[in-house]
Jmol script that loads the backbone (N, CA, C; Angstrom):
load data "model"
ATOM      1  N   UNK A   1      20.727  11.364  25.467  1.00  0.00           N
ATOM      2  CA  UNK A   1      21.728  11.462  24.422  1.00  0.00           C
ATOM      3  C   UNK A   1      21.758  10.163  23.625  1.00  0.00           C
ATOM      4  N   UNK A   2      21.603  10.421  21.923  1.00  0.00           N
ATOM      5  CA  UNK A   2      21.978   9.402  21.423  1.00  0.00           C
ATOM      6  C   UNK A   2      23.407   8.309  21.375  1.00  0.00           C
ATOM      7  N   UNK A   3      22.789   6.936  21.456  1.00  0.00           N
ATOM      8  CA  UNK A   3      24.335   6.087  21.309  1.00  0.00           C
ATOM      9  C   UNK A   3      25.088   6.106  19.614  1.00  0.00           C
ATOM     10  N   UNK A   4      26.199   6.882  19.907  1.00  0.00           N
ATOM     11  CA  UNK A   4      26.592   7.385  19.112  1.00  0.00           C
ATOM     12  C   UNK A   4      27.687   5.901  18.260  1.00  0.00           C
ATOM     13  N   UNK A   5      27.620   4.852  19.300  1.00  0.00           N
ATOM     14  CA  UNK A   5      28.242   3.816  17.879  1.00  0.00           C
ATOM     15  C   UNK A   5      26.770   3.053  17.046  1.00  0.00           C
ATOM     16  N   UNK A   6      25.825   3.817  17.176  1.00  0.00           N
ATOM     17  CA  UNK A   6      24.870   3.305  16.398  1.00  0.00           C
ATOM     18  C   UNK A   6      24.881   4.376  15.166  1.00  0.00           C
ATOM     19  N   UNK A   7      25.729   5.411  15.273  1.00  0.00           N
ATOM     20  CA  UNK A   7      25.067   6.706  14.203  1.00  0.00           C
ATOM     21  C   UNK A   7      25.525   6.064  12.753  1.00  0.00           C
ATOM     22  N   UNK A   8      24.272   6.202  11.725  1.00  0.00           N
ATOM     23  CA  UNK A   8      24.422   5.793  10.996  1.00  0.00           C
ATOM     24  C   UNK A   8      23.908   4.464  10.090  1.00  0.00           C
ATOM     25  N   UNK A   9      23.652   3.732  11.474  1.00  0.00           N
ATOM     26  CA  UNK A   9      23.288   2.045  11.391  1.00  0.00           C
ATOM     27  C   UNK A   9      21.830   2.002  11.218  1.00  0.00           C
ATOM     28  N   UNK A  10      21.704   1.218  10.270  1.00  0.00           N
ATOM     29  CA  UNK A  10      20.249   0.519  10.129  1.00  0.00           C
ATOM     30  C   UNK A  10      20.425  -0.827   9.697  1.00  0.00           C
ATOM     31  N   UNK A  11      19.359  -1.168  10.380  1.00  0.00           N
ATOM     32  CA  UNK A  11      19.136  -3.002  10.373  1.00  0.00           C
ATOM     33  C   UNK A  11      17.461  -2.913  10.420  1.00  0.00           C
ATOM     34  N   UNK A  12      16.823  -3.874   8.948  1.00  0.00           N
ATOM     35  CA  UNK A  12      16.026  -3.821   8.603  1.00  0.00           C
ATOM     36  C   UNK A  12      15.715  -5.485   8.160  1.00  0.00           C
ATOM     37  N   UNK A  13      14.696  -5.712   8.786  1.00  0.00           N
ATOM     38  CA  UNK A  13      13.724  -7.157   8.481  1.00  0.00           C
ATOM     39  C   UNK A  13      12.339  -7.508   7.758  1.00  0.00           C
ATOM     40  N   UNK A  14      12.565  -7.896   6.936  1.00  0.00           N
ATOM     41  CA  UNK A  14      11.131  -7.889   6.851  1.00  0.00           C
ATOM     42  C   UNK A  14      10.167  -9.736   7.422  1.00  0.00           C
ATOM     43  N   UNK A  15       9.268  -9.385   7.599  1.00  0.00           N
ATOM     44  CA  UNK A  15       8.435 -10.821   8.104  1.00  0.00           C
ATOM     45  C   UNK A  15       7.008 -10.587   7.547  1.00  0.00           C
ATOM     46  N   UNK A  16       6.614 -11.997   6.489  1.00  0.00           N
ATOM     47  CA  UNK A  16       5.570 -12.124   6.311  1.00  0.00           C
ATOM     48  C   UNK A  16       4.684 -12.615   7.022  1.00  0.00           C
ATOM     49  N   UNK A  17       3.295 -11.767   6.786  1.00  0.00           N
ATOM     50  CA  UNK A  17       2.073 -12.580   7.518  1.00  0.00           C
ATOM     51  C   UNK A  17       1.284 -12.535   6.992  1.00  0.00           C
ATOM     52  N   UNK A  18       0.638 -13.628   5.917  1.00  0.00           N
ATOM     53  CA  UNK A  18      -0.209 -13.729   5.129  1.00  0.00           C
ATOM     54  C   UNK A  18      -0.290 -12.333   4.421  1.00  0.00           C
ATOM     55  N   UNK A  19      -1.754 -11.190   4.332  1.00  0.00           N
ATOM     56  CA  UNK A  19      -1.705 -10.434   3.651  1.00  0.00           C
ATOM     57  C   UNK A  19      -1.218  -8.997   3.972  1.00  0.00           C
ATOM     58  N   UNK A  20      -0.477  -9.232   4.852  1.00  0.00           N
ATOM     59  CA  UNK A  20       0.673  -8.217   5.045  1.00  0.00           C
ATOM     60  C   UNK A  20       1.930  -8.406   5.172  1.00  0.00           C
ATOM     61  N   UNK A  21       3.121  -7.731   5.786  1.00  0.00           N
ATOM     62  CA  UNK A  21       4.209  -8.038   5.892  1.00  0.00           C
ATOM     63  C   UNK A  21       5.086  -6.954   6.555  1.00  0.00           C
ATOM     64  N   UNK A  22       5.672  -7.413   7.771  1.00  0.00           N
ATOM     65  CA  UNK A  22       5.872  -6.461   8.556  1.00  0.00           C
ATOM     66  C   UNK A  22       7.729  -5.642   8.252  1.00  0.00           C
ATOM     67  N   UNK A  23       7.761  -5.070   8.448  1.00  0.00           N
ATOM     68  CA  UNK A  23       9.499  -4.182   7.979  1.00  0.00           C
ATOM     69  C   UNK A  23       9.862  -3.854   8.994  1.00  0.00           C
ATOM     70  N   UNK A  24      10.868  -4.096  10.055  1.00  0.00           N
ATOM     71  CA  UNK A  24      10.871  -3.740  11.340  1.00  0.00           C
ATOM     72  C   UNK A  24      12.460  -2.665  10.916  1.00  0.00           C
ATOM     73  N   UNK A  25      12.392  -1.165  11.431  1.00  0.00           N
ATOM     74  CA  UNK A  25      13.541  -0.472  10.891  1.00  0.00           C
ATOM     75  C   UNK A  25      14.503  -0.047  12.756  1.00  0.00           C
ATOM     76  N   UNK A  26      15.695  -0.733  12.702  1.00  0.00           N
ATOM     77  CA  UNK A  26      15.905  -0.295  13.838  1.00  0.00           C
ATOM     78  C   UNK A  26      17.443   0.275  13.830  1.00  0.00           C
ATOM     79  N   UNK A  27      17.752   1.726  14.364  1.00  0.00           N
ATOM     80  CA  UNK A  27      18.701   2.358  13.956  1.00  0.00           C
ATOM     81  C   UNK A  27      18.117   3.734  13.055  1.00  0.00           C
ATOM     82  N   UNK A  28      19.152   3.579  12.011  1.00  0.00           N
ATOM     83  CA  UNK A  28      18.773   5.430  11.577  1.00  0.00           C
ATOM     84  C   UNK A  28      18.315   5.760  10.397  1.00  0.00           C
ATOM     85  N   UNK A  29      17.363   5.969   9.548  1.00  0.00           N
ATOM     86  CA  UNK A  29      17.288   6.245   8.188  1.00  0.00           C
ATOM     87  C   UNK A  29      17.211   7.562   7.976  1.00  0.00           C
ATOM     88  N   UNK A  30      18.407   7.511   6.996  1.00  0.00           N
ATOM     89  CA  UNK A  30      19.040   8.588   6.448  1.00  0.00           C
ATOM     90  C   UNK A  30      19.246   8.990   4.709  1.00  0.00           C
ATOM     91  N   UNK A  31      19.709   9.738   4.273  1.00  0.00           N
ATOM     92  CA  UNK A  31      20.406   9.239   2.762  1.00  0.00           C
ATOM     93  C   UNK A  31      21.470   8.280   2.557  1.00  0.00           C
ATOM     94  N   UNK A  32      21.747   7.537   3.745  1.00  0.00           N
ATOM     95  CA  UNK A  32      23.002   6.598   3.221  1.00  0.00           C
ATOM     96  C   UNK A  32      22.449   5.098   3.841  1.00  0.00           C
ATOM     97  N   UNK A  33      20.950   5.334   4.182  1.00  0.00           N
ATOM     98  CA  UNK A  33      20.677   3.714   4.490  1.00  0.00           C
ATOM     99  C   UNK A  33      19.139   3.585   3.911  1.00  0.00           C
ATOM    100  N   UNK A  34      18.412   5.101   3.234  1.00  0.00           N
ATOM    101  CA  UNK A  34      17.284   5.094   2.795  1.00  0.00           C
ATOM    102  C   UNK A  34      17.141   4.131   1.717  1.00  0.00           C
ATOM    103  N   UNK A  35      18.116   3.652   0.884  1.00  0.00           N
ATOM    104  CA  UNK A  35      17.843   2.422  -0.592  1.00  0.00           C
ATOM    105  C   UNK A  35      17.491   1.423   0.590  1.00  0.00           C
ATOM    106  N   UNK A  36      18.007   0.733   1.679  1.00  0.00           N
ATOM    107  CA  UNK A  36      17.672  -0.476   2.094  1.00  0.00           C
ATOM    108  C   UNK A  36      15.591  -0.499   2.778  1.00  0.00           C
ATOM    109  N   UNK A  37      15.583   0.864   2.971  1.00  0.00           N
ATOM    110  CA  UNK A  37      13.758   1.092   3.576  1.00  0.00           C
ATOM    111  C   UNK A  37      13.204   0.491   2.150  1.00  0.00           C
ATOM    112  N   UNK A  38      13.715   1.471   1.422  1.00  0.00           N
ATOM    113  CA  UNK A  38      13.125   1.427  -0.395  1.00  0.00           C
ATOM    114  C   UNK A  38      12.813  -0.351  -0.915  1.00  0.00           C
ATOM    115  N   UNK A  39      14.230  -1.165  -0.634  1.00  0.00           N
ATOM    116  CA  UNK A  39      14.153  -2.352  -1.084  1.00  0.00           C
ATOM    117  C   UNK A  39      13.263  -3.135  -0.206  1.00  0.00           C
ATOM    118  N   UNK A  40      13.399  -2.614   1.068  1.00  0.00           N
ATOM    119  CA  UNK A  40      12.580  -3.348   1.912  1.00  0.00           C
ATOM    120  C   UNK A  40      11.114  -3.557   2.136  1.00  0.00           C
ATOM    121  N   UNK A  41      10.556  -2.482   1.028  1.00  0.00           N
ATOM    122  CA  UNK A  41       9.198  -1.805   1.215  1.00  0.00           C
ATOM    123  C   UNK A  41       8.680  -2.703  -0.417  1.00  0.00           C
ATOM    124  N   UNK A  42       9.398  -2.299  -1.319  1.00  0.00           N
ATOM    125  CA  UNK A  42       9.380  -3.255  -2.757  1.00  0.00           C
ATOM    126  C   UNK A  42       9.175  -4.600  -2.304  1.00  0.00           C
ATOM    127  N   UNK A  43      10.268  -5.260  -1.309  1.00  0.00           N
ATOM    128  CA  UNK A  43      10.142  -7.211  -1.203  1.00  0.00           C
ATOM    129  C   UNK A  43       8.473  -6.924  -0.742  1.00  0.00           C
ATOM    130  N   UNK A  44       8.037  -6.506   0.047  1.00  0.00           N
ATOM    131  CA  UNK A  44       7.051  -6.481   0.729  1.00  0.00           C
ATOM    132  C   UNK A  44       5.981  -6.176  -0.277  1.00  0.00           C
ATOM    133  N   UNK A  45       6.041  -5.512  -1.232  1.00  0.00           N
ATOM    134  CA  UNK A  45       4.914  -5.568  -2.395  1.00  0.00           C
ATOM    135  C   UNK A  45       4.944  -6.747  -3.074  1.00  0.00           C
ATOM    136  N   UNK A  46       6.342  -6.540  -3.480  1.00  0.00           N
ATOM    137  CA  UNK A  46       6.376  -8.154  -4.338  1.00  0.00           C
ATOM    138  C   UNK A  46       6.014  -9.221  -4.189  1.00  0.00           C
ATOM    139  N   UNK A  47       6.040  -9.201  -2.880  1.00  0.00           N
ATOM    140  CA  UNK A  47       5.798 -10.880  -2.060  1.00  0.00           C
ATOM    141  C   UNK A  47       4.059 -10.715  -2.419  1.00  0.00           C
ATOM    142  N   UNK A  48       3.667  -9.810  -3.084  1.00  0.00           N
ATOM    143  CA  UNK A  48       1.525  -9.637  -2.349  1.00  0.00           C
ATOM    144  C   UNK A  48       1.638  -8.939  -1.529  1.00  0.00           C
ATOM    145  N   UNK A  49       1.968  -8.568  -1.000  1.00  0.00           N
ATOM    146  CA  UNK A  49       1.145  -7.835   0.769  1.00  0.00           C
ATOM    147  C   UNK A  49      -0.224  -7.116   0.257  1.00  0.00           C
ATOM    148  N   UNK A  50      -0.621  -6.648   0.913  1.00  0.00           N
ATOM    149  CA  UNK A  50      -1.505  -6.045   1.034  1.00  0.00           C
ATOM    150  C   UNK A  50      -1.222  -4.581   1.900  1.00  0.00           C
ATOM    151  N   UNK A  51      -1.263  -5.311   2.636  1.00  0.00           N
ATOM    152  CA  UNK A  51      -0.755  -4.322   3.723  1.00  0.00           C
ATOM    153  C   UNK A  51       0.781  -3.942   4.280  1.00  0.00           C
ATOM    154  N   UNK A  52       0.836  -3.127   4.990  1.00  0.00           N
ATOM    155  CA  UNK A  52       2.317  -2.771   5.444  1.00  0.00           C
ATOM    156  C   UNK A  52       2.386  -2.542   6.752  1.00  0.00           C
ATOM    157  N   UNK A  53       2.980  -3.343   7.599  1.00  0.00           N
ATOM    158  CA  UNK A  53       3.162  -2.442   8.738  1.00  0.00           C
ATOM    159  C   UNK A  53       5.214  -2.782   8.712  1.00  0.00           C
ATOM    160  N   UNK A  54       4.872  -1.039   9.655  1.00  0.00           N
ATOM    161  CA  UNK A  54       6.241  -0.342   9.581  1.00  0.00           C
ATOM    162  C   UNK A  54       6.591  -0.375  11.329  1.00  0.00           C
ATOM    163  N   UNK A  55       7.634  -1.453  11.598  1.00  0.00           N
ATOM    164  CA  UNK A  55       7.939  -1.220  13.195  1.00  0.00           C
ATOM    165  C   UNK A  55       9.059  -0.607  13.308  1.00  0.00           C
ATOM    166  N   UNK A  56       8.447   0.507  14.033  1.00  0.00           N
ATOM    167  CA  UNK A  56       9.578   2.148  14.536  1.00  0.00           C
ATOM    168  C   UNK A  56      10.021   2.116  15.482  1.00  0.00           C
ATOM    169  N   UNK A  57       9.564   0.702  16.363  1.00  0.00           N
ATOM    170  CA  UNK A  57      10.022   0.984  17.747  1.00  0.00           C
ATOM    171  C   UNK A  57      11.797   1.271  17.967  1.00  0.00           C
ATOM    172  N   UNK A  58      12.268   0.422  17.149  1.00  0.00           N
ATOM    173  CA  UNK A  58      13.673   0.991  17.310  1.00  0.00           C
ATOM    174  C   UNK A  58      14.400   1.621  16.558  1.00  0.00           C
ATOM    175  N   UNK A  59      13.357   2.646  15.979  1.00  0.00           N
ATOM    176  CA  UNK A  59      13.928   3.482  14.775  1.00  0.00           C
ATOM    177  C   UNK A  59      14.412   5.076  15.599  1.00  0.00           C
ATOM    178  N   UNK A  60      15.485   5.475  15.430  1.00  0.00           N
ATOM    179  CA  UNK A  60      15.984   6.516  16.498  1.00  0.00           C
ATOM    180  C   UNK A  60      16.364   7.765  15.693  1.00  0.00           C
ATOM    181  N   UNK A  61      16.323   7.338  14.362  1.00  0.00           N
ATOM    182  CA  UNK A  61      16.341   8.934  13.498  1.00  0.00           C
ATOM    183  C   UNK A  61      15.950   8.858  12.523  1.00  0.00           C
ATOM    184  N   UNK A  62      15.541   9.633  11.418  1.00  0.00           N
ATOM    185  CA  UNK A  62      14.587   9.674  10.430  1.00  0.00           C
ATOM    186  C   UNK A  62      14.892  11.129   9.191  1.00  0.00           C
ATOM    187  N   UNK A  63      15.081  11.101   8.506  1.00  0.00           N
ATOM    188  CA  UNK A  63      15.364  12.483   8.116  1.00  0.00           C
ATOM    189  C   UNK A  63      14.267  12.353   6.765  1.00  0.00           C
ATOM    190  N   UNK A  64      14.761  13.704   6.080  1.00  0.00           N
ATOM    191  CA  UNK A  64      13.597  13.638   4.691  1.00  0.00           C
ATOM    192  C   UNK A  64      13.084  12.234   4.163  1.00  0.00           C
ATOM    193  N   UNK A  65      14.619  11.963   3.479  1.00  0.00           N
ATOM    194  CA  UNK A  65      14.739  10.939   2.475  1.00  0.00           C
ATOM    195  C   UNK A  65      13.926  10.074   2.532  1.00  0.00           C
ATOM    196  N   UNK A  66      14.060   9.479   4.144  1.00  0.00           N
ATOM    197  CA  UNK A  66      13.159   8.301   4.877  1.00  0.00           C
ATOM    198  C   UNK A  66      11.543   8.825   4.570  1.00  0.00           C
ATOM    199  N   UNK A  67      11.602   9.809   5.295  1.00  0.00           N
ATOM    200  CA  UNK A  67       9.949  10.427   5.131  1.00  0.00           C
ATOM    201  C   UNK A  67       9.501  10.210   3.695  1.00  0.00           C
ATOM    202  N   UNK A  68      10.312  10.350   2.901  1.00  0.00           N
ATOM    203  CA  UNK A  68       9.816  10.371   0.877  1.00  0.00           C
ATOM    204  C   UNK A  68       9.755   8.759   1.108  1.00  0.00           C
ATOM    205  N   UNK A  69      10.592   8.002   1.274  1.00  0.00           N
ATOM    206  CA  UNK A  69      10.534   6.115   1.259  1.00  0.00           C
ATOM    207  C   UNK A  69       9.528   5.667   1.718  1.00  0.00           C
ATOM    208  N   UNK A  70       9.153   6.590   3.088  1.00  0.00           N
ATOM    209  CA  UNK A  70       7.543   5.781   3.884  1.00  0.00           C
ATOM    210  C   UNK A  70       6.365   6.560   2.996  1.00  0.00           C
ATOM    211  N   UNK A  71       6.374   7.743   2.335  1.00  0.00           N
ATOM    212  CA  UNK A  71       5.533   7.860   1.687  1.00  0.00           C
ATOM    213  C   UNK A  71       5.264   7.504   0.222  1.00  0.00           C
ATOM    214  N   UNK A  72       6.414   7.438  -0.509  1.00  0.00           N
ATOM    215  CA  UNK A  72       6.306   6.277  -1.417  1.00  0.00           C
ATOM    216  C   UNK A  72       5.386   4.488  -1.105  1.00  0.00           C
ATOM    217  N   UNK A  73       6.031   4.211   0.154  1.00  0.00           N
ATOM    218  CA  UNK A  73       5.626   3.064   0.290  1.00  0.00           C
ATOM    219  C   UNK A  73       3.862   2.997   0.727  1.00  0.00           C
ATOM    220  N   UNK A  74       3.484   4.269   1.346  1.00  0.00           N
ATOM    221  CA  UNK A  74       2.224   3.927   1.819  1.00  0.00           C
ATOM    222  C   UNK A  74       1.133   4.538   0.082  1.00  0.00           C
ATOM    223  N   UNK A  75       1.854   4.982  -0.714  1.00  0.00           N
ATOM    224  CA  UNK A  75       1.207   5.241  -1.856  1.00  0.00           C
ATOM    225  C   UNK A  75       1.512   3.913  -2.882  1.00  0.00           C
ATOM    226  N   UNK A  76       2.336   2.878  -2.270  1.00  0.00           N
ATOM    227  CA  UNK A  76       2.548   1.895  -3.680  1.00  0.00           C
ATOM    228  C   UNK A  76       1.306   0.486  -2.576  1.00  0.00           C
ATOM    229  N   UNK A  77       1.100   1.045  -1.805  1.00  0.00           N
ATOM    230  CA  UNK A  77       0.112  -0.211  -1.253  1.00  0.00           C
ATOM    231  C   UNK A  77      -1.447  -0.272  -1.293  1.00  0.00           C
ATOM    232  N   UNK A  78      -2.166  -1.136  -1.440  1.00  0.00           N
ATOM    233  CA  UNK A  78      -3.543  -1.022  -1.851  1.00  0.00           C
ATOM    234  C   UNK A  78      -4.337  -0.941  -0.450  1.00  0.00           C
ATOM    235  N   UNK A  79      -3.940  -1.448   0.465  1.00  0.00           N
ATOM    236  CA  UNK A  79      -4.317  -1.452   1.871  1.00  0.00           C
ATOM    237  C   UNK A  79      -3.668  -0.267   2.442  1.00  0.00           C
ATOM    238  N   UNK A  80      -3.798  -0.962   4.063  1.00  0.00           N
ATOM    239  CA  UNK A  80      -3.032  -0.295   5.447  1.00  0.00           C
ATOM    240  C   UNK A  80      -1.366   0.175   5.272  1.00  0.00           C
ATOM    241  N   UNK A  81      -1.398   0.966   5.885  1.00  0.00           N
ATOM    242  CA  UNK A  81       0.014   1.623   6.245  1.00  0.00           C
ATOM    243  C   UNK A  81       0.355   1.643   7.751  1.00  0.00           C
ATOM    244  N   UNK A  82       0.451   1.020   8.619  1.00  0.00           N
ATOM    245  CA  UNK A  82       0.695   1.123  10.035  1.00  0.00           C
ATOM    246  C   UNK A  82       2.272   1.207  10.033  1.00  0.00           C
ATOM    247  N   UNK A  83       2.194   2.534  11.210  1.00  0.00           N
ATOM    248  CA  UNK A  83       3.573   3.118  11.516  1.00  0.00           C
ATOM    249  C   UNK A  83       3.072   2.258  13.100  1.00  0.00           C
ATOM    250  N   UNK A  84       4.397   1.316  13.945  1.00  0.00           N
ATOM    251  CA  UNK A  84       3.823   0.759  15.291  1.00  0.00           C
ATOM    252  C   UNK A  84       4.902   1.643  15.942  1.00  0.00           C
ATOM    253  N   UNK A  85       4.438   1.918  17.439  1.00  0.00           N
ATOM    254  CA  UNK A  85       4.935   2.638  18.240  1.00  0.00           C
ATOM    255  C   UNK A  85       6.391   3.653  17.826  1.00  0.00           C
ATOM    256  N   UNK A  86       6.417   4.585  17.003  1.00  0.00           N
ATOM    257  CA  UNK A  86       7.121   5.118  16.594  1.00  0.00           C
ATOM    258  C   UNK A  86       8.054   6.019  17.774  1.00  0.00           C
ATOM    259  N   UNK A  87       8.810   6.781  17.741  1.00  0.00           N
ATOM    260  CA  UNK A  87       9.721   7.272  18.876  1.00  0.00           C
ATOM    261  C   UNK A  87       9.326   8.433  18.304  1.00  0.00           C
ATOM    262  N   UNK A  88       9.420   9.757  20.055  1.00  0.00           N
ATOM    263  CA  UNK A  88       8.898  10.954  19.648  1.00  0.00           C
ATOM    264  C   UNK A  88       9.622  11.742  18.326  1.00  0.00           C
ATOM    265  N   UNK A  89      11.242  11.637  18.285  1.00  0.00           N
ATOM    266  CA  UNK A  89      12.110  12.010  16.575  1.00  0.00           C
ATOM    267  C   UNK A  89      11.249  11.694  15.900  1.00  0.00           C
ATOM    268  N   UNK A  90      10.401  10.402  15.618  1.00  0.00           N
ATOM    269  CA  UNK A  90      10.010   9.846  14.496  1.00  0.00           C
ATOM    270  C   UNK A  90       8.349  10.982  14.455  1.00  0.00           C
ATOM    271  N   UNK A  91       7.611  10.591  15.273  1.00  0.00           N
ATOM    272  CA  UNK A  91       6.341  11.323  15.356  1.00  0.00           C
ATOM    273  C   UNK A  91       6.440  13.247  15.265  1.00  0.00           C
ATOM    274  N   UNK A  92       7.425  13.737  15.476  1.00  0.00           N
ATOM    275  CA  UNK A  92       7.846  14.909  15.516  1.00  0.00           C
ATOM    276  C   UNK A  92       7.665  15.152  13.867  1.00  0.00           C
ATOM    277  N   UNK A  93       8.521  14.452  13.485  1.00  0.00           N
ATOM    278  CA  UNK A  93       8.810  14.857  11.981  1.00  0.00           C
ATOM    279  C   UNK A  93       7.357  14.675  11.240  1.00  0.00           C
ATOM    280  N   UNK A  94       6.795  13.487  11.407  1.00  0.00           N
ATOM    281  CA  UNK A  94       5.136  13.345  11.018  1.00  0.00           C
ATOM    282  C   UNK A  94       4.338  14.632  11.321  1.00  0.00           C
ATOM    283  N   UNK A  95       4.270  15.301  12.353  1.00  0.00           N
ATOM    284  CA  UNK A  95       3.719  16.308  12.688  1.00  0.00           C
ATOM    285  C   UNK A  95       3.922  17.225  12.093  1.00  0.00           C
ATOM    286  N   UNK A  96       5.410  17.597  12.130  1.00  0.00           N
ATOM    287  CA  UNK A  96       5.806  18.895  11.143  1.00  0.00           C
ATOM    288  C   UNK A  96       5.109  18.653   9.621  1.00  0.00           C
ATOM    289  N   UNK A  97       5.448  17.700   9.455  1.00  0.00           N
ATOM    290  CA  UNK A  97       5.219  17.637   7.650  1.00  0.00           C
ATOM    291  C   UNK A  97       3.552  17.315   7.770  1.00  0.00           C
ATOM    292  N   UNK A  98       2.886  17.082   8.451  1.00  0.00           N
ATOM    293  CA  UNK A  98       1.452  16.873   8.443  1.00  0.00           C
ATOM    294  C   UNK A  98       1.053  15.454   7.883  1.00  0.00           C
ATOM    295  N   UNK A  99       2.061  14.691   7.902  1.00  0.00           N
ATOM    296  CA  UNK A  99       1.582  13.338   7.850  1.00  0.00           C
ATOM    297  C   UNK A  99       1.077  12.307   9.055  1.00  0.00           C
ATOM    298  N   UNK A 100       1.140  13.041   9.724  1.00  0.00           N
ATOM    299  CA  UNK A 100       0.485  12.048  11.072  1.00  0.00           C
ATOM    300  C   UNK A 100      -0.708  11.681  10.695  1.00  0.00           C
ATOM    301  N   UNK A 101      -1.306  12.909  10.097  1.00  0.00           N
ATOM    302  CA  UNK A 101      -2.738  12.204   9.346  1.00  0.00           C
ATOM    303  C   UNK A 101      -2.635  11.562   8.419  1.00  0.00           C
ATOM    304  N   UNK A 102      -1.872  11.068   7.585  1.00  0.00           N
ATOM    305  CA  UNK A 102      -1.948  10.115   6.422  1.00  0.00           C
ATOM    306  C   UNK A 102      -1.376   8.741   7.270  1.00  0.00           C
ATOM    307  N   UNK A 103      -0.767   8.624   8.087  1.00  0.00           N
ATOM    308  CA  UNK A 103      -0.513   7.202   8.645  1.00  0.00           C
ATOM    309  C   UNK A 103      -1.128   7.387   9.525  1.00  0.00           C
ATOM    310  N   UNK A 104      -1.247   5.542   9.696  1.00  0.00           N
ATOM    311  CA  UNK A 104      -2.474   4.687  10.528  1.00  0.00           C
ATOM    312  C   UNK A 104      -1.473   4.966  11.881  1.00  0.00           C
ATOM    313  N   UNK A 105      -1.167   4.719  13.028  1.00  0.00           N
ATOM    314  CA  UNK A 105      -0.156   4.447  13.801  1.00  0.00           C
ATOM    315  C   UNK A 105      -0.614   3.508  15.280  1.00  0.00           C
ATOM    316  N   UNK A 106      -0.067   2.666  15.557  1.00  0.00           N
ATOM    317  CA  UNK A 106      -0.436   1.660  16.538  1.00  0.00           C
ATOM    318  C   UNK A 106       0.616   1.950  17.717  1.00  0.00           C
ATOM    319  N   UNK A 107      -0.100   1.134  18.811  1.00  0.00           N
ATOM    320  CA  UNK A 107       0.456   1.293  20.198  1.00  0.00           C
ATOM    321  C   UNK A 107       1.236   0.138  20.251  1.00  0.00           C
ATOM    322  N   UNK A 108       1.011  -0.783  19.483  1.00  0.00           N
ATOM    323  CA  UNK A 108       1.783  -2.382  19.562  1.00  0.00           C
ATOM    324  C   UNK A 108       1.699  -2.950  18.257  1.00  0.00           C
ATOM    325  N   UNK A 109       2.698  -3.874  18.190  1.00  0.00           N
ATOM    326  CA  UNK A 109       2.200  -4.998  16.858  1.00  0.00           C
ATOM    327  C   UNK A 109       1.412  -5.888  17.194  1.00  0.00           C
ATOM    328  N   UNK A 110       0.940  -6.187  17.908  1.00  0.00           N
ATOM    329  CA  UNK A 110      -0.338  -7.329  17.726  1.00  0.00           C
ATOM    330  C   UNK A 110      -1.729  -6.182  17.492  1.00  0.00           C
ATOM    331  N   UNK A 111      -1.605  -4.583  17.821  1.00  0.00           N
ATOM    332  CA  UNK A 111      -2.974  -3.962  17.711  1.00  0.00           C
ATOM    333  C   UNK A 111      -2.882  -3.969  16.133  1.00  0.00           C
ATOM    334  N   UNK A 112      -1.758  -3.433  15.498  1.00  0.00           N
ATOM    335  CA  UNK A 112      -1.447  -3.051  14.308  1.00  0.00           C
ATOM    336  C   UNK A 112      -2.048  -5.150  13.477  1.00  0.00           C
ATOM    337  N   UNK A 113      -1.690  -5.368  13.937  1.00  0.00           N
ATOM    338  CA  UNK A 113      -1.907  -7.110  12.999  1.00  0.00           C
ATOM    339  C   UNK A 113      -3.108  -6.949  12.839  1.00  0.00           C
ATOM    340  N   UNK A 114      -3.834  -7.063  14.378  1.00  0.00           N
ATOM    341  CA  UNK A 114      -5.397  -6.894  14.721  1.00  0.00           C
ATOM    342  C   UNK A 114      -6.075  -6.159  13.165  1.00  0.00           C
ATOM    343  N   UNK A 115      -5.279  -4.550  13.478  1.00  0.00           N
ATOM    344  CA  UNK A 115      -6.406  -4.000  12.134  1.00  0.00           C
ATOM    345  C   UNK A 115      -6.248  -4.085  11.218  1.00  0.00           C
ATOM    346  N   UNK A 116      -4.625  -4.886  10.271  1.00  0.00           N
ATOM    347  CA  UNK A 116      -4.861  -4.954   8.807  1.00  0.00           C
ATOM    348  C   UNK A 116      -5.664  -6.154   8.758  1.00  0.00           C
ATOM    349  N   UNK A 117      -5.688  -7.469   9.707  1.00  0.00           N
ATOM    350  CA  UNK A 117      -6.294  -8.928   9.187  1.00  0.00           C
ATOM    351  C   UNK A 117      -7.834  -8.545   9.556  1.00  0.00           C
ATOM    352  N   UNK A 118      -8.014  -7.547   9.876  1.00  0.00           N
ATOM    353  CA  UNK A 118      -9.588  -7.261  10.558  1.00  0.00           C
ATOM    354  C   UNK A 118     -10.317  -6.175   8.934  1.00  0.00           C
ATOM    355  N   UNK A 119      -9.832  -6.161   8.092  1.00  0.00           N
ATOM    356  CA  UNK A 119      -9.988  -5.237   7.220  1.00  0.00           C
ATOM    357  C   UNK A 119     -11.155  -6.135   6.104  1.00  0.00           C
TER     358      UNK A 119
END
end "model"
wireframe off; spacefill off
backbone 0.3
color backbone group
């Protein structure tokens, strides 16, 4: 069962690393926290990236909106898209919509680092 004083909450970071920049989303993206993925995915172009990686590990819900934000974001980048260890909610919804094949997805962030600086 979800912890229900989290419903709602998202807390989002971003961290540069040279030609990527990582967005770590932990909590819920929804329509009422999807602008902060959006802005968070923009700093991360703006800054240069190249690449994107997206850490899901503590991402616990996901609905459309989010799904349109990560696919916006993996279409505004010239590189990689790494989704890292995503939660089964999160990979579920990839499946349904058939994007599991359009994202890269890693078992860890150091594998995910490994393959955008290895590019």
């Amino acid at each position: 069962m979800a912890d229900e004083s989290n419903a709602g909450y998202l807390e989002v970071d971003c961290i540069p690393d040279g030609c990527c920049v990582t967005v770590r989303l932990a909590g819920e993206v929804d329509i009422a926290s999807v602008d902060q993925v959006r802005a968070a995915t923009r700093e991360a172009r703006d800054r240069g990236a190249v690449h994107l990686i997206i850490d899901c590990q503590q991402l616990d819900f996901l609905d459309s909106s989010g799904v349109k934000a990560l696919l916006e974001a993996h279409d505004s980048f010239d590189g990689m898209v790494v989704l890292v260890r995503p939660r089964r909610v999160v990979t579920r919804v990839f499946e349904v919509t058939g994007l599991d094949q359009l994202f890269a997805v890693s078992d860890s962030l150091e594998r995910a680092k490994e393959a955008v600086h290895g590019m």
